[in-house]
Backbone of each chain as ProteinMPNN parsed JSONL, in Angstrom:
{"seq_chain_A": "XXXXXXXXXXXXXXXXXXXXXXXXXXXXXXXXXXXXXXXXXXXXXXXXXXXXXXX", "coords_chain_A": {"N_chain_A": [[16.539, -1.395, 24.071], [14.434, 0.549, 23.184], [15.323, 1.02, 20.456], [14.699, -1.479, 19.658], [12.096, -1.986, 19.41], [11.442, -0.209, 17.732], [12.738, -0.869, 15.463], [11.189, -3.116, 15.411], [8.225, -1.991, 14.7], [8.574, -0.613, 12.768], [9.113, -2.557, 10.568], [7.182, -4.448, 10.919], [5.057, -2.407, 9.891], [6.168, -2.061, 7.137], [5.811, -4.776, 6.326], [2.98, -5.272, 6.502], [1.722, -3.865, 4.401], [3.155, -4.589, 2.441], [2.705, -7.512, 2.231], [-0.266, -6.939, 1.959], [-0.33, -6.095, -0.61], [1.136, -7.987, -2.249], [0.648, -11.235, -3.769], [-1.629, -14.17, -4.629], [-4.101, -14.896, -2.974], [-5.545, -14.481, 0.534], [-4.35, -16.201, 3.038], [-1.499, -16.575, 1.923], [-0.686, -14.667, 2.012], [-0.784, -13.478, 4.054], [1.347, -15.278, 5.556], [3.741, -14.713, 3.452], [3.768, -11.716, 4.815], [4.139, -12.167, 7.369], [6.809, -13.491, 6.48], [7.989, -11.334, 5.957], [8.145, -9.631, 7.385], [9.669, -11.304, 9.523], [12.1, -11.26, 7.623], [12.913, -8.489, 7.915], [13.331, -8.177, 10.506], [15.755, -10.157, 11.412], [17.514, -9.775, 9.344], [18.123, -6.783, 10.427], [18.914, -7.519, 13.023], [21.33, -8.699, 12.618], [22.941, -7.227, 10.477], [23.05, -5.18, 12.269], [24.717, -6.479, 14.488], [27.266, -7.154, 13.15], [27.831, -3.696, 12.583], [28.413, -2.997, 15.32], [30.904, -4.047, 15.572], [32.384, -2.508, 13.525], [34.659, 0.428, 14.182]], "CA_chain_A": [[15.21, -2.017, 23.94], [13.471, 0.928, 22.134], [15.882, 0.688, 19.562], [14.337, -2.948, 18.964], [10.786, -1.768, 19.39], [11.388, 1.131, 16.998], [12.834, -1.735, 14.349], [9.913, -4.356, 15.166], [7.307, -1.189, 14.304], [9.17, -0.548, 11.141], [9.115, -3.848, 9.632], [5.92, -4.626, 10.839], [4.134, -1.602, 9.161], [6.388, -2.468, 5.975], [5.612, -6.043, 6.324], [1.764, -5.048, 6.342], [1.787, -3.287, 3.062], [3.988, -5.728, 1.206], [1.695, -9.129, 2.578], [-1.031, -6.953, 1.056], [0.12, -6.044, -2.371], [1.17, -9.67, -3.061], [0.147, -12.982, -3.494], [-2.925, -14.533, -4.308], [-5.064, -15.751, -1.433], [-5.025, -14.661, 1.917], [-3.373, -17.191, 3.552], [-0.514, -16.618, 1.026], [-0.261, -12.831, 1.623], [-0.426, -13.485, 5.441], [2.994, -15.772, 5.155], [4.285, -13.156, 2.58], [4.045, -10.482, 5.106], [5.458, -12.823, 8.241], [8.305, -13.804, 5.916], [8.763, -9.884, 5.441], [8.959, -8.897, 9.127], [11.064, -12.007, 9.831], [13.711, -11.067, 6.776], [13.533, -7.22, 8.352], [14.34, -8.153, 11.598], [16.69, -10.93, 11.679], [18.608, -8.575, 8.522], [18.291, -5.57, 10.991], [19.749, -7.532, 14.139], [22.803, -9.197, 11.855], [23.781, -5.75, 10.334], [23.485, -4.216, 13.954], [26.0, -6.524, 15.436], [28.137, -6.573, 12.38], [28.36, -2.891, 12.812], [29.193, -2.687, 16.326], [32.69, -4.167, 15.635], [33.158, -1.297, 13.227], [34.798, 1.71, 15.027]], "C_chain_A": [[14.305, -1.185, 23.034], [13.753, 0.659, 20.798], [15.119, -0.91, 18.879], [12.964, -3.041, 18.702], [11.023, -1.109, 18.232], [11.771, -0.35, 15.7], [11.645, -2.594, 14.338], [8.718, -3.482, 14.548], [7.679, -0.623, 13.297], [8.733, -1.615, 10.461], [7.828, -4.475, 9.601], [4.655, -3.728, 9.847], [4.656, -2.434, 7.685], [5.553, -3.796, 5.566], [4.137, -6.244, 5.67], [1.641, -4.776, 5.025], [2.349, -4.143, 2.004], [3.346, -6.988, 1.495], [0.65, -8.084, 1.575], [-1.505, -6.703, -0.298], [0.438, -6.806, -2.749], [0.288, -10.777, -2.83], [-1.443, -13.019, -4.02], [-4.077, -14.401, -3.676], [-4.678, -14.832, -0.212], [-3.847, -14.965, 2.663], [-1.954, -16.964, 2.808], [0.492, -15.222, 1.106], [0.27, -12.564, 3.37], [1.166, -13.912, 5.824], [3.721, -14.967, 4.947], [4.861, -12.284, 3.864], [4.718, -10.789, 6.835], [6.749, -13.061, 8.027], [8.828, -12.661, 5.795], [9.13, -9.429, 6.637], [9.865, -9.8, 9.498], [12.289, -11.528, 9.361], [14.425, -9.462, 7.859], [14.167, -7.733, 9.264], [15.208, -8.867, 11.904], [18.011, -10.082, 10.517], [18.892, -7.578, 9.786], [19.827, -6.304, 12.075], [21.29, -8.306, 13.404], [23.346, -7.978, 11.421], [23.916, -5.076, 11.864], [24.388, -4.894, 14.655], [27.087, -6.232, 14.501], [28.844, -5.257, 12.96], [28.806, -2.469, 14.266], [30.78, -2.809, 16.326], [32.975, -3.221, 14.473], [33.431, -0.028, 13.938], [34.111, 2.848, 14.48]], "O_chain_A": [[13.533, -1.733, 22.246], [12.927, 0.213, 20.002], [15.127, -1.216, 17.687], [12.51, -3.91, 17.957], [10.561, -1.858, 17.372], [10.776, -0.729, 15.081], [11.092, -2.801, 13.258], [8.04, -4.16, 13.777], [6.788, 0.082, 12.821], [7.815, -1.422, 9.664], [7.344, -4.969, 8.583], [3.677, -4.216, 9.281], [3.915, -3.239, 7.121], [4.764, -3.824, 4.622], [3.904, -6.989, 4.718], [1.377, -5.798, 4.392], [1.923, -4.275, 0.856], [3.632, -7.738, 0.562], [0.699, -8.362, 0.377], [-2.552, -6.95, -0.897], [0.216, -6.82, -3.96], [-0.522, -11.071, -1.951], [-2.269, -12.121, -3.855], [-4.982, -13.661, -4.062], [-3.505, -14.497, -0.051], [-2.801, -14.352, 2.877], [-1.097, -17.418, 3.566], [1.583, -14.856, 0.668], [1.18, -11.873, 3.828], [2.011, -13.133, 6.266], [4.391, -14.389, 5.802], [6.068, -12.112, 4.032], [5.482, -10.031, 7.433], [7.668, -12.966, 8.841], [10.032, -12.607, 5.542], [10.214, -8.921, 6.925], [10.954, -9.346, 9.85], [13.294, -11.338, 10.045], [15.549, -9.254, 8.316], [15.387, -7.879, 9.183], [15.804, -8.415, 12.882], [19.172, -9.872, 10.869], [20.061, -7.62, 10.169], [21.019, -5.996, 12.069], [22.308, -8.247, 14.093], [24.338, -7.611, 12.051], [24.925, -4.562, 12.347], [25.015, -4.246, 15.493], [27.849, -5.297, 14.745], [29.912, -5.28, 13.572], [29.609, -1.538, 14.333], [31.628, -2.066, 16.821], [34.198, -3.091, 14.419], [32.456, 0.622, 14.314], [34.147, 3.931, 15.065]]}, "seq_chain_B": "XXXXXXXXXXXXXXXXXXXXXXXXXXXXXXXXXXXXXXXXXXXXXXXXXXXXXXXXXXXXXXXXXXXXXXXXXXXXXXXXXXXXXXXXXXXXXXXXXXXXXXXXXXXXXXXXXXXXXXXXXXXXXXXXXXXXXXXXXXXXXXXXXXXXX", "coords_chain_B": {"N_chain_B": [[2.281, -7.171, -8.601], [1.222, -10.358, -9.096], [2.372, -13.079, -11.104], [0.338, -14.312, -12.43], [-1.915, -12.127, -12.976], [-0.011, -10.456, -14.088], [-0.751, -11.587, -16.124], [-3.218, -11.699, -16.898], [-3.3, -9.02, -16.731], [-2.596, -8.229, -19.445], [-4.638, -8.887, -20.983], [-6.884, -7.147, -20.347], [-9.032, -4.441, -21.201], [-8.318, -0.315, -21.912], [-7.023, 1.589, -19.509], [-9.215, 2.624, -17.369], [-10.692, 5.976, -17.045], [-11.573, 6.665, -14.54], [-9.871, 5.224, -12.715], [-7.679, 6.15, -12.566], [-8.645, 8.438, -11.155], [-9.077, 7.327, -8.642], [-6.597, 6.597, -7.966], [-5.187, 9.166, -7.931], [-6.744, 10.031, -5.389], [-5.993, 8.154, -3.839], [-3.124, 8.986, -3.892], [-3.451, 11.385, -2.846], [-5.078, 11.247, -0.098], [-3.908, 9.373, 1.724], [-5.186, 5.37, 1.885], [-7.861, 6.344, 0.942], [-8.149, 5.6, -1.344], [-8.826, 2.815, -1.755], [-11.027, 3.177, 0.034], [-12.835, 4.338, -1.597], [-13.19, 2.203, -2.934], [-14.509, 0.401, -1.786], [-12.937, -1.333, -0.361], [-12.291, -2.225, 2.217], [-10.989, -3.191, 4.536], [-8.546, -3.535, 2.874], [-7.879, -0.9, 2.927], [-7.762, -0.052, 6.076], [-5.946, -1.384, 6.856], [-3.506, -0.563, 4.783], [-3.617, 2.172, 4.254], [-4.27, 2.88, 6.918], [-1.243, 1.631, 8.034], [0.375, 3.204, 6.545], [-0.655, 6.338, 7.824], [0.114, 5.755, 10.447], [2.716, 5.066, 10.239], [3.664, 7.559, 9.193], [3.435, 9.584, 11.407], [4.126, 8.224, 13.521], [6.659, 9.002, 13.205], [6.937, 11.378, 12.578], [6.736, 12.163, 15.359], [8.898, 11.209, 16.438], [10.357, 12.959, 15.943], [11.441, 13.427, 13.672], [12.78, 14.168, 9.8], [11.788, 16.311, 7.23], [12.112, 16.636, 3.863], [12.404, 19.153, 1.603], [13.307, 21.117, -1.399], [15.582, 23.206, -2.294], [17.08, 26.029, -2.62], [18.908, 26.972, -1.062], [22.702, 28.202, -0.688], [23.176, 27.672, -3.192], [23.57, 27.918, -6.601], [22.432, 27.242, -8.643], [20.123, 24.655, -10.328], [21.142, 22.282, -11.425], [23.2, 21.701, -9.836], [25.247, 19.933, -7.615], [24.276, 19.742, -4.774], [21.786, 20.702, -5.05], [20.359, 18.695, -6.301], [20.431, 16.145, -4.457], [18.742, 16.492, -3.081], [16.483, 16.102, -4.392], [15.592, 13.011, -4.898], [14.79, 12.453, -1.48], [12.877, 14.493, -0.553], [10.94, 13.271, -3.408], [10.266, 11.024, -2.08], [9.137, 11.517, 0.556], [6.892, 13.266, -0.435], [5.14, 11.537, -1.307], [3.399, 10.833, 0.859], [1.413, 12.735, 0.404], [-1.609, 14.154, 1.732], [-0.919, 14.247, 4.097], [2.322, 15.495, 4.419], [1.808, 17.805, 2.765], [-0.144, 18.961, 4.316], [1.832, 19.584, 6.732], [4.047, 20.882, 5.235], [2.383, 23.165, 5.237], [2.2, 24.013, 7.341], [4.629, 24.615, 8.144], [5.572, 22.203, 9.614], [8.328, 20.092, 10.672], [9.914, 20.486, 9.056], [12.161, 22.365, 9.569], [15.579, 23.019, 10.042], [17.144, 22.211, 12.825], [19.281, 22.396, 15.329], [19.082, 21.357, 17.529], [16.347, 19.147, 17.8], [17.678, 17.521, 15.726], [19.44, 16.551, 17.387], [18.43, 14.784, 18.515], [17.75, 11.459, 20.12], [16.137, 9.875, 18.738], [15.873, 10.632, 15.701], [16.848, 9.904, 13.49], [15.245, 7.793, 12.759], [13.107, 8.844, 13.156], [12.938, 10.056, 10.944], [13.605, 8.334, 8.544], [11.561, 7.042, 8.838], [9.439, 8.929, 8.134], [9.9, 8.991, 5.531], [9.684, 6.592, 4.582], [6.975, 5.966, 4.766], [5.992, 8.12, 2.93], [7.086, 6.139, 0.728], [5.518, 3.667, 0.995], [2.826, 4.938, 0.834], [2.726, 4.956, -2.154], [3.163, 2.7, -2.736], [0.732, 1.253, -1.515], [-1.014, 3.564, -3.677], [-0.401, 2.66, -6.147], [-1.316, -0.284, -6.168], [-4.477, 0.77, -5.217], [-4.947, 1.656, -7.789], [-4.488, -0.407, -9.319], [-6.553, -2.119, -8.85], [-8.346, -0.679, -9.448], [-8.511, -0.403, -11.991], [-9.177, -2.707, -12.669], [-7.131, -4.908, -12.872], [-6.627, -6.235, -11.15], [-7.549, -8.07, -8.184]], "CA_chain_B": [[1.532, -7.571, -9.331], [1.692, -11.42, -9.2], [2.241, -13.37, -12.908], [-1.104, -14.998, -13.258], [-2.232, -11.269, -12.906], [0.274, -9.578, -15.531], [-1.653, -12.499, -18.028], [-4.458, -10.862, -16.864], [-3.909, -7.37, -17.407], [-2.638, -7.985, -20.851], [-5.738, -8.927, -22.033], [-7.417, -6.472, -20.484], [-9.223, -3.276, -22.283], [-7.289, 0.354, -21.991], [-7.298, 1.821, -18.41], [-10.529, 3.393, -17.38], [-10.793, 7.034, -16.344], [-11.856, 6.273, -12.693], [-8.964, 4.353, -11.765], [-6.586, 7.753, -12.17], [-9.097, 9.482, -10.088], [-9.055, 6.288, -7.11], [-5.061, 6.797, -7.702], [-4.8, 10.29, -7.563], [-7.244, 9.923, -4.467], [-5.266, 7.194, -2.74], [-1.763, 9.649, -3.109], [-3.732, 12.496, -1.763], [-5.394, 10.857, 1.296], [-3.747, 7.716, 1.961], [-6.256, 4.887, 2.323], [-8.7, 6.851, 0.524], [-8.053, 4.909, -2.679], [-9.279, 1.507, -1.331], [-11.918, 3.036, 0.6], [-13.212, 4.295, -2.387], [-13.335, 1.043, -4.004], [-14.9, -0.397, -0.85], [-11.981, -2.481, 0.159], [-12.483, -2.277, 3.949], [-9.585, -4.534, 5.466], [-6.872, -3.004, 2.43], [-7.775, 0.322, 3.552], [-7.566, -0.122, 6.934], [-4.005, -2.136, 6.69], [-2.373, -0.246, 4.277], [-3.584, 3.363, 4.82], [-3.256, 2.855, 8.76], [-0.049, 1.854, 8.047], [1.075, 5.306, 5.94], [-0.874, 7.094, 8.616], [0.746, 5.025, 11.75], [4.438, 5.43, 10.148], [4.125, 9.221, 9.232], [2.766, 10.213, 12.761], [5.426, 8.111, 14.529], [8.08, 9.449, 12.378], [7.134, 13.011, 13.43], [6.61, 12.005, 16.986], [10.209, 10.979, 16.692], [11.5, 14.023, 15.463], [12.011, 13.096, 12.165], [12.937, 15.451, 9.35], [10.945, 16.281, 6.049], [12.698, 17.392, 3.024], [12.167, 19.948, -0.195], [14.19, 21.251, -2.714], [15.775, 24.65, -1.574], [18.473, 26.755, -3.29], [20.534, 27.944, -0.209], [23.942, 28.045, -1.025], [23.71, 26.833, -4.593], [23.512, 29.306, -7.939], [22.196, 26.453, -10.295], [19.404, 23.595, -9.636], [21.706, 21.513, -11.564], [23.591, 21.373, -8.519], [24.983, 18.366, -6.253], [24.078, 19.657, -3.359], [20.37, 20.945, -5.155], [20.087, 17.197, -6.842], [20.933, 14.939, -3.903], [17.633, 16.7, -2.191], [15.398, 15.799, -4.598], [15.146, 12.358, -4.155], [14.186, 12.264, -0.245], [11.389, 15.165, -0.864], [9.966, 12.584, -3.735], [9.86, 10.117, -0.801], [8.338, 12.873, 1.512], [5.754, 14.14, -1.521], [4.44, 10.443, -1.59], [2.477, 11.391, 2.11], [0.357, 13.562, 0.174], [-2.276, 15.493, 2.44], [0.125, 14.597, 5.603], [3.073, 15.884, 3.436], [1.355, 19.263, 2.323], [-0.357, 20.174, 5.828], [2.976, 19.307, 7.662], [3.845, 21.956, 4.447], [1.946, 24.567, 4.866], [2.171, 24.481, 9.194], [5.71, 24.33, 8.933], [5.78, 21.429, 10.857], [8.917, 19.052, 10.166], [10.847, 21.115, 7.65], [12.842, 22.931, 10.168], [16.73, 22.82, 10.197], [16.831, 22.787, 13.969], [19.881, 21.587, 15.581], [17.958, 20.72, 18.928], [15.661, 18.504, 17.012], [18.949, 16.827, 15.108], [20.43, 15.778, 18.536], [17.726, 13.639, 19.234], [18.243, 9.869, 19.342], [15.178, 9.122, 17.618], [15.89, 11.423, 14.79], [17.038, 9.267, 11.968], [14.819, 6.995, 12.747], [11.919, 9.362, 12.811], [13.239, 10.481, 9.309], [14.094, 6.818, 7.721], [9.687, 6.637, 8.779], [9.007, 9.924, 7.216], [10.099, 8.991, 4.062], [8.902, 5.446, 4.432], [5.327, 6.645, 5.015], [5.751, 7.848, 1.402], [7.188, 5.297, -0.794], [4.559, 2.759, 1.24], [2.025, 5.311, -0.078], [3.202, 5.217, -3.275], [2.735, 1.179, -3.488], [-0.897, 1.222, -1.657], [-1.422, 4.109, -4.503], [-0.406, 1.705, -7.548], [-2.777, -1.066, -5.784], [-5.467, 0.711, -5.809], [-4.981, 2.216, -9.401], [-4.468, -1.785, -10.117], [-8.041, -2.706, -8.931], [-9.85, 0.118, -9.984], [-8.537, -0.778, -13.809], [-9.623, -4.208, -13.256], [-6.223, -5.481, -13.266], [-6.151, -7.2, -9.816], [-8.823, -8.232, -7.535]], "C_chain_B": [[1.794, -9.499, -9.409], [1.854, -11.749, -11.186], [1.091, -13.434, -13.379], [-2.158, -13.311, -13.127], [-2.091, -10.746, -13.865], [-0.426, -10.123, -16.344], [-2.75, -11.908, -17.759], [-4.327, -10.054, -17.583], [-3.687, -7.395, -19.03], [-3.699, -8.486, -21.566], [-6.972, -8.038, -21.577], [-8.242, -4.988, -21.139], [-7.998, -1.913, -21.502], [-8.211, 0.667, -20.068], [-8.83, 3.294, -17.896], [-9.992, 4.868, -16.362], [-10.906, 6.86, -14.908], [-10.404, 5.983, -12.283], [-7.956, 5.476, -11.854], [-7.103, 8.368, -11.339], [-8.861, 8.354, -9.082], [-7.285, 6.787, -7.042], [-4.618, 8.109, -7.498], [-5.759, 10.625, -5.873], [-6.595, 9.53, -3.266], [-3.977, 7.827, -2.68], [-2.481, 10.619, -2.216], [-3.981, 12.25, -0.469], [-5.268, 9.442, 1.473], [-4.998, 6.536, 2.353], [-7.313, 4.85, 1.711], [-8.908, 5.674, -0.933], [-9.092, 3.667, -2.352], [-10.311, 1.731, -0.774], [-12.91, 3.467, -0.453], [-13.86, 3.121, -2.82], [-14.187, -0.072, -3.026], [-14.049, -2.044, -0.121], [-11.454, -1.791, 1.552], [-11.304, -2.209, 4.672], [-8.253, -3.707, 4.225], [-6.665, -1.77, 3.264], [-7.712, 0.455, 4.449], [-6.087, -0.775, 7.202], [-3.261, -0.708, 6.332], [-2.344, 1.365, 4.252], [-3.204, 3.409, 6.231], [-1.874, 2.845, 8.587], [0.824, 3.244, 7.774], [0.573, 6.206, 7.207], [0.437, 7.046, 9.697], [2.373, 5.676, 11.654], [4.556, 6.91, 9.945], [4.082, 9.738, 10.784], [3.829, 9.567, 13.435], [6.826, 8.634, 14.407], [8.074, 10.988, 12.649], [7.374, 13.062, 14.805], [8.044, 11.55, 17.417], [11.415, 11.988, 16.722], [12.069, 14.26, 13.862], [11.675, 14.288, 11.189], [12.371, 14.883, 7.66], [11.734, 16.936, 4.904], [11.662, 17.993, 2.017], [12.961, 20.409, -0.42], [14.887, 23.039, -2.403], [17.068, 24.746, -2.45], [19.598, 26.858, -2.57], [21.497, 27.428, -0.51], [24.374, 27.397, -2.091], [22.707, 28.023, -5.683], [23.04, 28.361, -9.438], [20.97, 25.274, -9.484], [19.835, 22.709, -10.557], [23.039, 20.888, -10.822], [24.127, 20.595, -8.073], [23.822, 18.325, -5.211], [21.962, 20.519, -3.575], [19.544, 19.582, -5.491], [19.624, 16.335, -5.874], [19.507, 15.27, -2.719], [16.404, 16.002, -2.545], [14.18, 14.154, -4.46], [14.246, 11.706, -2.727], [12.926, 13.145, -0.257], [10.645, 14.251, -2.123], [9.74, 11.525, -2.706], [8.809, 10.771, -0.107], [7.145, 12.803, 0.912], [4.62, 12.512, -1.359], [2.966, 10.157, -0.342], [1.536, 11.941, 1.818], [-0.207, 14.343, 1.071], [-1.155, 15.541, 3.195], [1.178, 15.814, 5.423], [2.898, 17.569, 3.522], [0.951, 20.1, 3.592], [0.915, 20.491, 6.748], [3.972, 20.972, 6.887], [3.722, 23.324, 5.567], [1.879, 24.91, 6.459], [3.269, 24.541, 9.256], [6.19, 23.407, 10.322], [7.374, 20.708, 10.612], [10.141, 19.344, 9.403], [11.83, 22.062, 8.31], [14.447, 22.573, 10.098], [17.318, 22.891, 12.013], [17.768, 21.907, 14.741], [19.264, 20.324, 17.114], [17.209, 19.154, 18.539], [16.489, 17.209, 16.093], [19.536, 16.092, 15.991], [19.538, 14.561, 19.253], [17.941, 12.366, 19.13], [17.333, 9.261, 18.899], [15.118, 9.485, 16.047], [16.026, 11.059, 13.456], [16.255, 8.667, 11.976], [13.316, 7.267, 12.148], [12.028, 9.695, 11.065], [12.96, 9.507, 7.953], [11.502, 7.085, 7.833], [8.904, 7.942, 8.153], [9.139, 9.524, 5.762], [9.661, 7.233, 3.901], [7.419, 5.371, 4.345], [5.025, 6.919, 3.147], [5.76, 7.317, 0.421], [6.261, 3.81, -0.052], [3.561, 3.641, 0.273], [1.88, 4.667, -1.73], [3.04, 3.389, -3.438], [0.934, 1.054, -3.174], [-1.649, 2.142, -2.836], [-1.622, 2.971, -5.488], [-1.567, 0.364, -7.078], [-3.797, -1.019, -5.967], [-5.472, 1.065, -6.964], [-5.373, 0.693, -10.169], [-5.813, -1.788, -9.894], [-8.559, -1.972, -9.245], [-9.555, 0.054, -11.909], [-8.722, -2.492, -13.926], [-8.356, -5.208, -13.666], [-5.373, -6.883, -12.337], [-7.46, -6.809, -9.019], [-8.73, -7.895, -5.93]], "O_chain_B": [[2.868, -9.773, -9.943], [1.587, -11.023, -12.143], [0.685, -12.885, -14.404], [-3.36, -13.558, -13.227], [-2.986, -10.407, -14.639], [-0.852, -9.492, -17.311], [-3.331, -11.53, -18.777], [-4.809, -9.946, -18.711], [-4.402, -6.751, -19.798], [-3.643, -8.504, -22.796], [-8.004, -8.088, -22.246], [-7.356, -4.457, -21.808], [-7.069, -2.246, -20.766], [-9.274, 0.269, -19.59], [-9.062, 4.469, -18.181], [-9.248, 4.886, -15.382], [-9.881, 7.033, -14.248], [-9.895, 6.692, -11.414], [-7.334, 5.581, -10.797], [-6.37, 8.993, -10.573], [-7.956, 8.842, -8.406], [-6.853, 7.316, -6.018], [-3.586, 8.226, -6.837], [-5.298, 11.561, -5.219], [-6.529, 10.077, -2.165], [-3.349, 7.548, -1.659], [-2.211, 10.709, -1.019], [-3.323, 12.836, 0.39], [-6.129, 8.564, 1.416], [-5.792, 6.924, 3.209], [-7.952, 3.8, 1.646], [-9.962, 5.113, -1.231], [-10.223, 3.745, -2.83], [-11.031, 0.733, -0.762], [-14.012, 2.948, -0.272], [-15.068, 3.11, -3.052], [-14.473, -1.2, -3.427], [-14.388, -3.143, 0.319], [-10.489, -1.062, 1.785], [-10.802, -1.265, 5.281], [-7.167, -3.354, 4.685], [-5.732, -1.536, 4.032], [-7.448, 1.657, 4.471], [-5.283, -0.229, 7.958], [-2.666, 0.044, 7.103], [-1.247, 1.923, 4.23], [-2.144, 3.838, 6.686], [-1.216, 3.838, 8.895], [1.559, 3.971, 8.444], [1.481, 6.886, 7.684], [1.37, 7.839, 9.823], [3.013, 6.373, 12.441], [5.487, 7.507, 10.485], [5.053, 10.413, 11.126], [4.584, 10.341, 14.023], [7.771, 8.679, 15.195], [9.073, 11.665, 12.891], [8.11, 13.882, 15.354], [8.351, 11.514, 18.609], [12.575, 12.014, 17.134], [12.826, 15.021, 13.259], [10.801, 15.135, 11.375], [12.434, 13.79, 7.096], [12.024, 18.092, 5.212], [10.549, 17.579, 1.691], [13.824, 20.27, 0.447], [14.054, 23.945, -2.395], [17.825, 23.859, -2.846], [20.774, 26.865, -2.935], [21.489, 26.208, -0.679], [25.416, 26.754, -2.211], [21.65, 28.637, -5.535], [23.18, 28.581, -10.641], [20.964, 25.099, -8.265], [18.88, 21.977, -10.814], [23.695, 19.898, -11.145], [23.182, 19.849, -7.817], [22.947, 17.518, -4.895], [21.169, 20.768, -2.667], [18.397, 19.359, -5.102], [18.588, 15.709, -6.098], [19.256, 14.541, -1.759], [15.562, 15.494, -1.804], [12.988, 14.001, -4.192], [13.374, 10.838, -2.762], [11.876, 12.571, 0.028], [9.433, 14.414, -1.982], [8.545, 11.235, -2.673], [7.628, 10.474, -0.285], [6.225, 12.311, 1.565], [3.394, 12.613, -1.32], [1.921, 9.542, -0.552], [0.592, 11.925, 2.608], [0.463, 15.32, 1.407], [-0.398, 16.512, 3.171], [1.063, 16.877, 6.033], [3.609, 18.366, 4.136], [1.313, 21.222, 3.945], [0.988, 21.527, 7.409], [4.429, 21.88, 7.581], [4.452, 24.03, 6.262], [1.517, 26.035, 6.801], [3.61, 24.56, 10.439], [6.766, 23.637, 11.385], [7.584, 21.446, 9.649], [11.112, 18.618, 9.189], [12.461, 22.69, 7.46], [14.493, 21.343, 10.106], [18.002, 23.883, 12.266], [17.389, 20.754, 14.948], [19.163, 19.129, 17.392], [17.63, 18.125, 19.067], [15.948, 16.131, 15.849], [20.135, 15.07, 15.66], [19.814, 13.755, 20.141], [18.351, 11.974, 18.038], [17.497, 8.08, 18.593], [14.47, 8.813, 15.245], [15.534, 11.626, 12.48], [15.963, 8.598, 10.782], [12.61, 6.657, 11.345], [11.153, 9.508, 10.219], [12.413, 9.727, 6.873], [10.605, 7.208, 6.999], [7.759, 7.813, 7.722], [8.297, 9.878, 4.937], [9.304, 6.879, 2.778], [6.881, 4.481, 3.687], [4.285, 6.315, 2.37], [5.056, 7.501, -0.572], [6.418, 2.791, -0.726], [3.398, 3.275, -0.891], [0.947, 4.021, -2.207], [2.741, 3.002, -4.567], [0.065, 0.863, -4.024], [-2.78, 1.762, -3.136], [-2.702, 2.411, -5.674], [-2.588, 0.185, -7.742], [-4.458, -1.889, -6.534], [-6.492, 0.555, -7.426], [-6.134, 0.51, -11.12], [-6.441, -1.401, -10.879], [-9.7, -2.34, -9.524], [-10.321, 0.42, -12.8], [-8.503, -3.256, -14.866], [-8.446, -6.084, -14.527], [-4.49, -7.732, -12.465], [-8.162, -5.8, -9.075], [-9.733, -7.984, -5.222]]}, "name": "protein", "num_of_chains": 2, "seq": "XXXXXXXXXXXXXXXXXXXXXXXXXXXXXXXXXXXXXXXXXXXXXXXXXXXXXXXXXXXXXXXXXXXXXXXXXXXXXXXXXXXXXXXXXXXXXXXXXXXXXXXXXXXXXXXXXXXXXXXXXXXXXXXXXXXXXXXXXXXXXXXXXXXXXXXXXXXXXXXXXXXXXXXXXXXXXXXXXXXXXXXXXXXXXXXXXXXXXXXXXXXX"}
């Protein structure tokens, strides 16, 4: 579980920083930086099972 | 930088003095850049953030690099090379970076400290702390040359 906290407070900071260096508008940068914590963490938890089945 | 931006800047004039000092501002004290410029809400985002991630990334255990000789007779090196990278990550922290420096906080080889299970993690956010810097830097450098709003 921290393990998943510790990734959601990663991606979220990133997420922050990259929504506000792009885009336009607001509204545009807000998206942006939802679509950036989504990609982290749904990437994170697909490589993390992946690698479980490597020994 | 979005597009309808780059068409901007290229017709803008050459880059004004100021905006090196807001950028050399915003590596030194994260945040600082934007608060400079009176951008409230960036500086509060995107400095918090550099703050938030360095400080948890120590609080994790996480390890700080620089550039050290031991056991190498050349700084053309592998094993002097393959350092320098992660200390420009590191360097991008600025003040944090330098006080963490000069207290010997972070920079320890300490196996204790290595066995922890937050340890990479704290590390991976040490060096994330800096190359975030290092984009809120170019940000503000962009708005203080009038190149983005």
């Amino acid at each position: 579980m921290r393990h998943l906290l510790v990734m959601a407070l990663f991606a979220a900071l990133a997420a922050i920083v990259f929504g506000a260096i792009s885009k336009d508008t607001p509204r545009e940068r807000w998206i942006y930086g939802v679509k950036v914590f989504a990609e982290f963490m749904v990437i994170g938890l697909v490589l993390g099972w992946l690698l479980r089945f490597i020994p | 930088m979005v597009k309808s931006e780059r068409i901007e800047a290229q017709r803008v004039e050459p880059t004004p003095r100021g905006a090196w000092l807001i950028g050399l501002a915003a590596w030194f004290l994260p945040g600082s850049g934007h608060l400079a410029l009176h951008k409230w809400g960036r500086a509060a985002l995107m400095g918090g953030a550099v703050w938030v991630c360095f400080f948890v990334g120590l609080a994790m255990g996480g390890h700080l690099f620089y550039v050290t000789m031991e056991g190498a007779t050349s700084f053309l090196q592998w094993s002097v090379l393959i350092q320098i990278p992660p200390m420009a990550a590191n360097v991008g922290s600025g003040i944090l970076y330098i006080a963490c420096w000069l207290m010997d906080i972070g920079f320890r080889d300490d196996p204790q400290q290595a066995a922890r299970a937050t340890y990479e993690y704290g590390t991976t956010f040490l060096l994330i702390a800096g190359l975030l810097n290092y984009l809120t830097m170019l940000d503000a450098f962009d708005i203080a040359a009038g190149r983005k709003s």
